[in-house]
N, C-alpha and C positions, 0 to 999 in steps of 0.2 A: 504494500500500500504506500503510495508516493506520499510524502510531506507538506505535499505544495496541490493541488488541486487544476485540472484545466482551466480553469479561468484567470487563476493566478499564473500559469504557466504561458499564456496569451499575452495577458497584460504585462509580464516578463521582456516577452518578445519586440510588443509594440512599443514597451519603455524604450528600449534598446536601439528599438529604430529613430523614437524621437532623438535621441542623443549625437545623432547624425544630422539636421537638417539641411545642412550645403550639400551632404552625398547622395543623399536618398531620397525620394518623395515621400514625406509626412502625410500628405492628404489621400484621401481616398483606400486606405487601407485595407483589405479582406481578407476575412479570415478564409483558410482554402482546407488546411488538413491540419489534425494532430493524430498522434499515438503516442502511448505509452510503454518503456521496456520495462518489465519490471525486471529482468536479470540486472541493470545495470541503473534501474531508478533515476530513467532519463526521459525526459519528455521531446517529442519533436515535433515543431509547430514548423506549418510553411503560412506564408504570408503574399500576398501578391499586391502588388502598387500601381496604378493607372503610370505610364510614360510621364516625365514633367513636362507639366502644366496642362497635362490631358483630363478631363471628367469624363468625355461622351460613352454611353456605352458602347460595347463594341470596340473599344479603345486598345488597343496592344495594351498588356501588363508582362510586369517583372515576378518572379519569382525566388524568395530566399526562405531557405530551411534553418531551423536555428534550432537547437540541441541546449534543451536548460535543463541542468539540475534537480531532480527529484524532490531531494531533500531542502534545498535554501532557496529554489527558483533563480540562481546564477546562470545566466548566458554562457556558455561553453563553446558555441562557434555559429558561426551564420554564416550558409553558403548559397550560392546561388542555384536554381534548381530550375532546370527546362521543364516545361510542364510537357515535353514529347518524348523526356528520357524512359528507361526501360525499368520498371517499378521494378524492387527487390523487397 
């Protein structure tokens, strides 16, 4: 049983990204997927961002995966993630 909850594990994610505002797109934020390992009591949230300064729908977005902490809800990495790669 994780220490941190999915929504805490989301709102982990989306802190993280605000912390970035010149690198990343802040607005338009989506949540897309999470899971939970419990062998390694790691949460993995992907997150996707309209292009900047894009809203319309239908809009290309980005995708990044971010690996947080079970236990303390810590960010452990953010990567980026095609939404056409090959699921594992």
């Amino acid at each position: 049983m994780p220490g941190i909850n999915v929504q805490q594990a989301v709102n982990a994610a989306v802190a993280h990204v605000n912390t970035f505002p010149d690198l990343m797109p802040t607005a338009n934020v989506r949540l897309e997927e999470f899971e939970y390992d419990e062998q390694i009591d790691e949460w993995k949230i992907t997150l996707s961002f309209a292009e900047m300064g894009q809203t319309l729908v239908g809009t290309p977005r980005n995708f990044k995966t971010f690996l947080i902490d079970g236990t303390n809800g810590h960010v452990k990495s953010m990567k980026i993630r095609s939404p056409f790669a090959a699921r594992t």
